[in-house]
C-alpha positions in Angstrom: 0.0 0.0 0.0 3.1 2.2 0.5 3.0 2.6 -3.5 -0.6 3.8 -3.5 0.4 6.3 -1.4 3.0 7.8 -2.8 0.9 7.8 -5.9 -2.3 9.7 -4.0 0.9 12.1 -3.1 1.9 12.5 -6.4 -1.7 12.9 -7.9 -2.4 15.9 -5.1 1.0 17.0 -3.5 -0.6 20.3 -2.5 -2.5 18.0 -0.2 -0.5 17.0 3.2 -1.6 13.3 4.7 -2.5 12.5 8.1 -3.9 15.6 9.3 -4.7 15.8 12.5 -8.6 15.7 14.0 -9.2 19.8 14.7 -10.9 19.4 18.5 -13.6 21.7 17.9 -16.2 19.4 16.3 -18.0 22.1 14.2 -14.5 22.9 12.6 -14.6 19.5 12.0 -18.1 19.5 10.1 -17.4 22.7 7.9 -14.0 20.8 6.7 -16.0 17.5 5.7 -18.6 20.0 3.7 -16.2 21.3 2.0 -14.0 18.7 1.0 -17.8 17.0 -0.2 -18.8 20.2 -1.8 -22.0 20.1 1.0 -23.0 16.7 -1.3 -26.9 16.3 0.1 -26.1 12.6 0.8 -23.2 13.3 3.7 -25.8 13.4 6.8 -24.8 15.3 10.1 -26.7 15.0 13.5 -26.2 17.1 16.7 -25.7 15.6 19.6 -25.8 16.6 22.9 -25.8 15.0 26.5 -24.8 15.8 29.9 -21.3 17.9 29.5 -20.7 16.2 25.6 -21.6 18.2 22.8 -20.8 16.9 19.3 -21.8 15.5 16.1 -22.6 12.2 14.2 -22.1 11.5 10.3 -22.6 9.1 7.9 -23.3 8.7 4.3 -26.7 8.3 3.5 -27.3 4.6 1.4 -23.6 3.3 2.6 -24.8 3.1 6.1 -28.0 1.6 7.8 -30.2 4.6 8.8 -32.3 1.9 11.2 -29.2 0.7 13.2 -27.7 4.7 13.6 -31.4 5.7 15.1 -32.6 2.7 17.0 -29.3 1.4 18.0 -27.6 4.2 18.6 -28.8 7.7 18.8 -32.2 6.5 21.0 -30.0 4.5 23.0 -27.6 6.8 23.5 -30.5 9.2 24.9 -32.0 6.4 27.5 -28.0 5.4 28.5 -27.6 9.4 28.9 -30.3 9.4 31.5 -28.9 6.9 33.4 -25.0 7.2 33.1 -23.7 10.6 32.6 -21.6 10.1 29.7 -19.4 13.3 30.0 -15.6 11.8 28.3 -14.4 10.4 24.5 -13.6 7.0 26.7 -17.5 6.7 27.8 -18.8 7.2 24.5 -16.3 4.8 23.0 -17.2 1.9 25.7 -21.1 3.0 25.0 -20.8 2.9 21.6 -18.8 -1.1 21.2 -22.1 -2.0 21.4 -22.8 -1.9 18.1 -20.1 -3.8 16.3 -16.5 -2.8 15.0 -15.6 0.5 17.1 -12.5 2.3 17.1 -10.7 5.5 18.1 -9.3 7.5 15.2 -7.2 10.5 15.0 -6.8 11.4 11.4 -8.6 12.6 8.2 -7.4 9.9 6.0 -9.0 7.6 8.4 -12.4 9.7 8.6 -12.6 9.6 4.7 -11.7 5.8 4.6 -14.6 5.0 7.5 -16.8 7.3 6.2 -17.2 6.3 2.6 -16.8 2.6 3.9 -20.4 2.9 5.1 -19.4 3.6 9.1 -20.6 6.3 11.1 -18.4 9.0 12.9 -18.9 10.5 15.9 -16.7 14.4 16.2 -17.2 15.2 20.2 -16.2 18.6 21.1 -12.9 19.3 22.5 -11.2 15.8 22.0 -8.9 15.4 18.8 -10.0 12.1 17.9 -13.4 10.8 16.4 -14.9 7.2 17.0 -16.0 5.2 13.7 -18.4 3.0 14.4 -19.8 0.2 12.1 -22.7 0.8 10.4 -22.4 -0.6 7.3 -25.9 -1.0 5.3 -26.5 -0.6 2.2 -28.7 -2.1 -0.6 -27.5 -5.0 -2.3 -28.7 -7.6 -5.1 -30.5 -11.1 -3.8 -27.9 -14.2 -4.7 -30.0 -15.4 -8.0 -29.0 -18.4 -10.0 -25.9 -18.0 -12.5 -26.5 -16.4 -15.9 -23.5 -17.2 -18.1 -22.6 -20.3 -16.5 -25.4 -23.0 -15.9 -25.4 -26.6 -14.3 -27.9 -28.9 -14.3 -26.8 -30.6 -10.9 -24.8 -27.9 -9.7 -26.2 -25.5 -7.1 -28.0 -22.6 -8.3 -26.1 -19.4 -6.5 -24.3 -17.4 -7.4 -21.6 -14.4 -6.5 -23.0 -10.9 -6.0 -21.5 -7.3 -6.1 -21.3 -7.4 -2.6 -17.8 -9.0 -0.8 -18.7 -10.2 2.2 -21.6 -12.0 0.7 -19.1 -13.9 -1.8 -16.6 -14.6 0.8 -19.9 -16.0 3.2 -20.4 -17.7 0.3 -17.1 -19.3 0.3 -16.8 -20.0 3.5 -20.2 -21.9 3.5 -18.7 -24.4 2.0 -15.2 -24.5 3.6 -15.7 -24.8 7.0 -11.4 -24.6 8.4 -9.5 -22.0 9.8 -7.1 -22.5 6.9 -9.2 -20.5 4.8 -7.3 -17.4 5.2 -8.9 -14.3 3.9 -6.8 -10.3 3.5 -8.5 -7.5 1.8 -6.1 -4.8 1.1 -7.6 -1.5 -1.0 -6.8 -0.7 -4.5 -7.3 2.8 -6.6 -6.0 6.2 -5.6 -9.9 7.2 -5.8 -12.4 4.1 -5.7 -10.3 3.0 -2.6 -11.6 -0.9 -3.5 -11.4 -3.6 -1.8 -9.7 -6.6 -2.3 -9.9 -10.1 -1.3 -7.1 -12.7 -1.4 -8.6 -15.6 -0.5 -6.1 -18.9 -0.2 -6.6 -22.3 1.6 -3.5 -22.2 3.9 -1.4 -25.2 3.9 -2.4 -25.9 0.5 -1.4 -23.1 -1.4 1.6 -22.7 -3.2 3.4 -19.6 -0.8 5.6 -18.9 -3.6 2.5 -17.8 -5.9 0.5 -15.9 -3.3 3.5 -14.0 -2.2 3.7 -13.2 -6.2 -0.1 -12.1 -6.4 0.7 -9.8 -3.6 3.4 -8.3 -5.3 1.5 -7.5 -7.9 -1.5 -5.8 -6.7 0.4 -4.0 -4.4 2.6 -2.8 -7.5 -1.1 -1.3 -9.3 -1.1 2.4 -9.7 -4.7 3.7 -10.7 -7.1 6.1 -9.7 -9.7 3.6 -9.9 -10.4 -0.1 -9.9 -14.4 -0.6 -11.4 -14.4 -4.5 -11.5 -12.3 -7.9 -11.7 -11.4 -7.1 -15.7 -9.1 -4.1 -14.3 -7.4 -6.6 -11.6 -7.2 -9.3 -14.8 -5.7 -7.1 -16.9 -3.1 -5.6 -15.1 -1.3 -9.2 -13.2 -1.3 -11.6 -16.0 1.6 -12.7 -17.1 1.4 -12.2 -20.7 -0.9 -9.4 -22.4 -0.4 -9.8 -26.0 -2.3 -13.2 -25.9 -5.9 -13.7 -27.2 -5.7 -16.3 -24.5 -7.2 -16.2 -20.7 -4.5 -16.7 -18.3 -6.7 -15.8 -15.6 -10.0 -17.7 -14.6 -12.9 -15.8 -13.5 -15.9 -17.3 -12.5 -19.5 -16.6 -10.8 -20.3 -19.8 -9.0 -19.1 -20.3 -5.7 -18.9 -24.3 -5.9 -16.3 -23.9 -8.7 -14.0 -21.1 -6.9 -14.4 -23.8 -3.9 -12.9 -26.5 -5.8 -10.3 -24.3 -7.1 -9.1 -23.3 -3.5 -8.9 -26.7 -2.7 -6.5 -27.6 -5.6 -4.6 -25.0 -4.3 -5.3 -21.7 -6.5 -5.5 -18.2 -5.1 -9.2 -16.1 -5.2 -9.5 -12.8 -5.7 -12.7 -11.1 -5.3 -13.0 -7.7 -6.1 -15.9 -5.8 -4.4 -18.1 -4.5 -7.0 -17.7 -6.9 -9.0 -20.0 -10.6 -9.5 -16.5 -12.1 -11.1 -14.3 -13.7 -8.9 -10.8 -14.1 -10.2 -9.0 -17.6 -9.6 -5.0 -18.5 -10.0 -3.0 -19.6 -11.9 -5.3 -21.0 -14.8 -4.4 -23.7 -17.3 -5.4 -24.0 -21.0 -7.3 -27.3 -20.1 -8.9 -25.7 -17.2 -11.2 -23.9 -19.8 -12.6 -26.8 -20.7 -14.0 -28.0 -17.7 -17.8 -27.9 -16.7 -19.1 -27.7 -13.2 -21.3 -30.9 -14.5 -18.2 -33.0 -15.0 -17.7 -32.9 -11.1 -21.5 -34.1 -10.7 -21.8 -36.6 -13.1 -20.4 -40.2 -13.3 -16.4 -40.0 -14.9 -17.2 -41.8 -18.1 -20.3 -39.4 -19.4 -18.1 -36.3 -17.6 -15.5 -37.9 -20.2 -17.0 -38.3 -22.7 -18.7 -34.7 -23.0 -15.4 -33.0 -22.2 -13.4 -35.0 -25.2 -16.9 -33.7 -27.1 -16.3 -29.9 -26.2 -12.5 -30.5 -27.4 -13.8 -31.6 -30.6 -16.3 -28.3 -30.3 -13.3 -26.1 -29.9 -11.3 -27.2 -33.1 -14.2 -26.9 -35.1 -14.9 -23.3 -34.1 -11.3 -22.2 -34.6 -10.8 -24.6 -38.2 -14.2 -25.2 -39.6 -15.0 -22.1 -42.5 -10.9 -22.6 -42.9 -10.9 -26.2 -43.7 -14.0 -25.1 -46.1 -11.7 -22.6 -47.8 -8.6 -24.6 -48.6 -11.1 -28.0 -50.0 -12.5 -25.3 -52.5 -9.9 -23.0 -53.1 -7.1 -25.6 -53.5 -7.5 -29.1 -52.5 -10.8 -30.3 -54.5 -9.0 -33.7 -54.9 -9.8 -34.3 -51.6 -13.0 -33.7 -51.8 -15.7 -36.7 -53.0 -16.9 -36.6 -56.5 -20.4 -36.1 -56.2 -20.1 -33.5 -52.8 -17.5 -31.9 -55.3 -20.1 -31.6 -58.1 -22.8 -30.6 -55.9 -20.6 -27.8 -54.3 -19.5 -26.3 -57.1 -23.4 -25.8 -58.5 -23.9 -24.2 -55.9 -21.3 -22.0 -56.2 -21.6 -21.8 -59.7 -23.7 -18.2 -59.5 -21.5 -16.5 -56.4 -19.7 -14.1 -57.3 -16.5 -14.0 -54.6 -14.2 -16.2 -53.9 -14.9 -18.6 -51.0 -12.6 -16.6 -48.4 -14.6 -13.6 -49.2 -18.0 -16.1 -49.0 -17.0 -17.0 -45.7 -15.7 -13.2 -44.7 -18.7 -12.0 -45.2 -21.0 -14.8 -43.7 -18.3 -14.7 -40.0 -18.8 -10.5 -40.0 -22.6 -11.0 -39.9 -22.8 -13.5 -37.2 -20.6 -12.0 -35.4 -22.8 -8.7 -35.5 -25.8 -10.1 -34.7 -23.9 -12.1 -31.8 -23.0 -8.8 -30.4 -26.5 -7.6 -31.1 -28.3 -10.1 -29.4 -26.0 -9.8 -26.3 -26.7 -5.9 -25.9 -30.5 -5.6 -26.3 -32.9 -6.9 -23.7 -32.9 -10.5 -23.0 -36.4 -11.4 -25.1 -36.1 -9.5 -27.6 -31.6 -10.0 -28.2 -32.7 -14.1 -28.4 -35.3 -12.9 -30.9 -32.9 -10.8 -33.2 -30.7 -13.6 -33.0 -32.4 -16.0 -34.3 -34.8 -14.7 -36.9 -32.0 -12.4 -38.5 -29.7 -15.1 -38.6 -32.6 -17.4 -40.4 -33.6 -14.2 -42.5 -30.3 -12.8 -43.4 -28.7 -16.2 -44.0 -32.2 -17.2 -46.4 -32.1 -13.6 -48.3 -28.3 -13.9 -48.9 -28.4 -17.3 -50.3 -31.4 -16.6 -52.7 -29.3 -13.9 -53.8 -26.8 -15.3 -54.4 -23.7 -13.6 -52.3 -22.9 -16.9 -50.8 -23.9 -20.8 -51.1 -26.6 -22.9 -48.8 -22.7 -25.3 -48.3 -21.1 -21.9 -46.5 -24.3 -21.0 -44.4 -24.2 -24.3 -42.9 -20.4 -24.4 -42.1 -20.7 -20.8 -40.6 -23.8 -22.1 -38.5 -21.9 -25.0 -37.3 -18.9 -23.3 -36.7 -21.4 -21.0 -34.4 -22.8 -23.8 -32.6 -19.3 -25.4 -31.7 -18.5 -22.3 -30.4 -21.2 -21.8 -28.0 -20.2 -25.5 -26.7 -16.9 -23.6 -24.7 -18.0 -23.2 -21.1 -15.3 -20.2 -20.3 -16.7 -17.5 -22.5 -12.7 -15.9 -22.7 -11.8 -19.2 -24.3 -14.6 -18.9 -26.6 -13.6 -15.5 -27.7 -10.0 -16.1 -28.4 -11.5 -18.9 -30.4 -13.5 -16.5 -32.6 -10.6 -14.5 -33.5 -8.1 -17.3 -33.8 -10.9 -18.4 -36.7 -10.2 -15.4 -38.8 -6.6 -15.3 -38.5 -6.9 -19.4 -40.0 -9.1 -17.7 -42.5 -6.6 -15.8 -44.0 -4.1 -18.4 -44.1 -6.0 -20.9 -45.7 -7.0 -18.1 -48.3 -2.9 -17.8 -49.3 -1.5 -21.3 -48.4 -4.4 -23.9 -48.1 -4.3 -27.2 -45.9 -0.4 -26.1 -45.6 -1.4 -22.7 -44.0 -3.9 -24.0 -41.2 -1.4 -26.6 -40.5 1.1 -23.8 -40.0 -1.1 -21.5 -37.8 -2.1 -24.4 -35.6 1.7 -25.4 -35.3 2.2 -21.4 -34.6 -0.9 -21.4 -31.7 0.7 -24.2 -30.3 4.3 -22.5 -29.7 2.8 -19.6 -28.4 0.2 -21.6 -25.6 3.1 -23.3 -24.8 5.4 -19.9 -24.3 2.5 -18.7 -21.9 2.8 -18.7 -18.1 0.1 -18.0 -15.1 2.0 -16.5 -12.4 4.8 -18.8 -13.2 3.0 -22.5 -13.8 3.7 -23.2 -17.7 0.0 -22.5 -19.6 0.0 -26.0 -21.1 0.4 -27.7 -18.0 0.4 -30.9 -17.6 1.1 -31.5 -21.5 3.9 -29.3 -21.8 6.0 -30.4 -19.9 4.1 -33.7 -20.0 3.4 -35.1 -16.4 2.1 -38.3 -16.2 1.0 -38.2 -13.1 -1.2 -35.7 -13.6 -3.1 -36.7 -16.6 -6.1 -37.4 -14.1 -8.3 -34.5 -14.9 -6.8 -33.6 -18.5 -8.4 -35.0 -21.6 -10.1 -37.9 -19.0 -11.4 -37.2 -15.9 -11.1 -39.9 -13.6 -13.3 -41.6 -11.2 -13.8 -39.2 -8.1 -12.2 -41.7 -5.8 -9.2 -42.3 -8.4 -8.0 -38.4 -8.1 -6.4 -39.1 -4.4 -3.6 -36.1 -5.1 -4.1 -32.7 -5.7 -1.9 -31.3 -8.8 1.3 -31.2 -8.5 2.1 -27.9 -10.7 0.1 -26.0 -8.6 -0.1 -26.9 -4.9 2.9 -27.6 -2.9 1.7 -28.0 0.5 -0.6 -31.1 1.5 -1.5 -33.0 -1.8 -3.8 -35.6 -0.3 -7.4 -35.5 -1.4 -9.0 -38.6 -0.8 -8.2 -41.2 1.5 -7.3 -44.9 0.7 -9.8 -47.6 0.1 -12.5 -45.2 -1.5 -13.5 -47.5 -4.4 -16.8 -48.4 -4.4 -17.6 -52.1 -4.3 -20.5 -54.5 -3.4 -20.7 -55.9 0.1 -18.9 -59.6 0.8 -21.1 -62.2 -0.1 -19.9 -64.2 2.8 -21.8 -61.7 4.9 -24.5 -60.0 3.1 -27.3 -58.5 5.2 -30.9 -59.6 4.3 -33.7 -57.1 3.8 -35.0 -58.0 7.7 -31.1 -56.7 9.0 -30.3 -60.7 9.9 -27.4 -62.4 8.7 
């Protein structure tokens, strides 16, 4: 935090820090309406009891108006009648009732408190002000996922809110070893930060590295988890992910227990999780919940999903373009009928067939809910019917493009399934010059670079490159769920034991079976 400051200093340095609390409370007041600019939502009440004049202020929608009048100001009044409350220490004892109290003797801390949702309490002729907890304001209801369903999963999901996300966490890890630091971030947004790790498991090596790094961010402001992403990955001129985030809690869980670092950024629904693996984008909540050979058999299917969206309208473009030998007689014959009245060039057929779906994609993502599904769907059927009758591209390309869409919605991390869409264009062009030779060349290209990449020092490709047998339990196969007795490897480097021995399921001994009645 030492680097934030010196930043603040550097932003303002007509602006000393750590001034001191002026004792005369309504000093006090006028400096807070003027460093507000008298904002209509900074609240002040006079106080007054026995020899204690002061006053109390809090920011109206960051803390709970119910808890600062029944709790607090009408208690104070009946407590006043009973105890003369006539020092800072009384009202500081009085006031622990109410949660987190403390004594504070500065303005950075006022600010802090006070646009943290607490309450603080300027008594006249003391030098110090009390914050007390009051922390209230309105927040969304936990609803059920919207970009990343289950079907046996649970159905919550992480709000803007962090202490409801790390509740939700610690729900379903109940040990001590879940250690939790918040630090703030942003010379102006002051957010808060959570680095959530499960101690013992974690690598320290890597969490001391994700301290480093958000301790080294200089910026005024930090809006949501995509700032946090963008500045501590490892590589930045990558179309792919090398951070996970995520909105279900069950899958940031499992995470933590395989030894990866949260961080949840308050404000934000999308909780960041690392270091993240190529293969890791592949993995569905529903694999966890479902028997090993259907979870296998799906994921191997979403594999196949994910070179068909990045190679599909490519592959189609080097058949026609230069390989029609490979092609079948009679699907040759029939393609090139079709094709007989378009006027471009496949690469230009398929150009301008990508463009449009990927405009009404964005579309349908950025109007309302029932009517973006609607636009969707009908333009595509409309657009993709008009163009083929006439004749700017043939019925062969409008059903590569739609399956090439379809393959690409079957990507669970929507970041993978991105970088797929523009990996597509760049094979595109190379199969326009260079053919079957060209995609070959671009895939042998993505390879070298995936395998250059790093998360916070774990190699990207990890546990292909560098291949690790051992760990090839969860890869391209996920194994039975009492088979995966270690944790991996490559990322934890504390306890590795998962499961305990003799977890195979088997039948009961026939020698002694229990009858339906409980008798031998």
């Amino acid at each position: 935090m030492r680097q934030n400051d010196n930043y603040r200093q550097m932003l303002d340095p007509g602006k000393p820090k750590n001034l001191p609390i002026n004792s005369d409370y309504q000093e006090n007041i006028s400096r807070i309406k003027g460093e507000f600019g008298n904002s209509t939502d900074i609240v002040f009440r006079e106080i007054s009891f026995s020899k204690v004049k002061g006053s109390v202020v809090y920011v109206d929608g960051l803390a709970d108006n119910h808890t600062i009048n029944d709790f607090f100001i009408e208690a104070l009044t009946e407590e006043s009648k009973k105890v003369e409350i006539n020092s800072f220490e009384l009202m500081l004892n009085f006031a622990t009732g109410l949660g987190s109290v403390q004594a504070i003797d500065n303005w950075d801390k006022v600010y802090e408190f006070l646009l943290s949702g607490n309450t603080i309490i300027f008594l006249n002729g003391y030098n110090q002000a009390i914050s007390v907890e009051t922390k209230g304001w309105e927040k969304r209801a936990i609803s059920e996922p919207t970009t990343e369903l289950s079907i046996r999963g649970p159905k919550d999901s992480f709000t803007e809110t962090l202490r409801t996300n790390t509740a939700q966490i610690r729900r379903r890890i109940k040990s001590p070893n879940l250690w939790l630091e918040t630090i703030k971030i942003g010379t102006v947004s002051q957010t808060d930060v959570g680095i959530m790790y499960i101690k013992g498991i974690a690598n320290e090596k890597i969490v001391t590295e994700v301290k480093d790094r958000l301790n080294r961010i200089n910026m005024d402001s930090i809006v949501g988890s995509g700032y946090i992403e963008q500045l501590i990955e490892d590589q930045s001129w990558t179309s792919f992910p090398t951070t996970f985030h995520v909105e279900r809690p069950d899958v940031v869980t499992s995470h933590l227990l395989e030894g990866r670092i949260a961080l949840i950024v308050d404000g934000s629904p999308f909780v960041l999780t690392v270091p993240a693996i190529f293969i890791q984008f592949f993995q569905a909540p529903d694999d966890y919940y479902s028997r090993f050979d259907l979870s296998t058999a799906i994921r191997l299917l979403r594999i196949l999903a994910f070179f068909i969206a990045i190679m599909g309208p490519a592959l189609y473009i080097s058949a026609t373009t230069f390989h029609q030998e490979m092609i079948p007689t009679t699907m040759a014959i029939a393609i090139a009928a079709q094709r007989e009245n378009v006027p471009f060039p496949a690469f230009v057929e398929a150009l301008i067939m990508e463009v449009t779906f990927e405009i009404l994609r964005e579309a349908g993502l950025r109007l309302p809910r029932a009517v973006g599904q609607a636009v969707s769907i009908v333009g595509a059927l409309v657009i993709g019917q008009a163009a083929v009758q006439a004749g700017f591209v043939s019925p062969v390309m409008v059903i590569v493009v739609s399956i090439t869409a379809i393959a690409n919605f079957s990507t669970p991390s929507f970041a993978m399934a991105i970088a797929a869409r523009l990996i597509r264009f760049i094979l595109m062009f190379l199969a326009t010059i260079l053919g079957f030779y060209g995609i070959m060349l671009g895939i042998m290209f993505m390879s070298i670079h995936l395998c250059s990449l790093r998360s916070f020092g774990i190699p990207y490709m990890m546990p292909l490159a560098p291949f690790n047998i051992r760990n090839q339990q969860d890869v391209f196969l996920r194994f039975p769920i009492w088979a995966m007795k270690n944790r991996p490897m490559f990322i934890s480097k504390g306890n590795m034991a998962r499961t305990g021995e003799n977890q195979k399921p088997s039948p009961p001994d026939k020698n002694n079976q229990t009858g339906t009645n409980g008798e031998q």
